[in-house]
C-alpha positions as CSV (number, residue, x, y, z in Angstrom):
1,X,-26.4,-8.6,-76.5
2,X,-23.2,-10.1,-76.9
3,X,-24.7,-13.7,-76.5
4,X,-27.4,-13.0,-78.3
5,X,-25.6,-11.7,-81.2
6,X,-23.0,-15.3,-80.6
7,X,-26.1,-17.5,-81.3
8,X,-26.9,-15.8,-84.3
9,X,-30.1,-13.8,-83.2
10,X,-29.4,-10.7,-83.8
11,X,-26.8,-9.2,-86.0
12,X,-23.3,-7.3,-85.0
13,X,-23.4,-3.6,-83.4
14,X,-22.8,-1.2,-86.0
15,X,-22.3,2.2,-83.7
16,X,-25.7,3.7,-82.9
17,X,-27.9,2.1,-85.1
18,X,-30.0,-0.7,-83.9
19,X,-28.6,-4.3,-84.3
20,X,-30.7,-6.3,-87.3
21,X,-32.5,-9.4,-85.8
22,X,-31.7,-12.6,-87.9
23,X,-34.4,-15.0,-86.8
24,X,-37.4,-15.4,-89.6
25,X,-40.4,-16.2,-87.1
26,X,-41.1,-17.3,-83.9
27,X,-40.2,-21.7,-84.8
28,X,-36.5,-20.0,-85.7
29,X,-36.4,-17.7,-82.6
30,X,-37.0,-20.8,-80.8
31,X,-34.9,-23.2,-82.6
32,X,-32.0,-20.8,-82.0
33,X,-32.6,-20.8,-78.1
34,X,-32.7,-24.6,-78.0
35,X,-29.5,-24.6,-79.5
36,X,-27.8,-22.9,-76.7
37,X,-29.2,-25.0,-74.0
């Protein structure tokens, strides 16, 4: 989660709740996982 949340996919921990996702649709999702490669 830690990496995920580091390349701006999903949003920070806040306690219990579930951590927002940031990506728009599935182009950005993908965009986003290029980018770390």
């Amino acid at each position: 989660m830690d990496q995920l949340e580091r390349a701006g996919i999903v949003g920070p921990a806040q306690g219990s709740k579930a951590r927002d996702v940031m990506c728009v649709d599935d182009n950005d999702l993908e965009m986003r996982l290029n980018n770390l490669q």
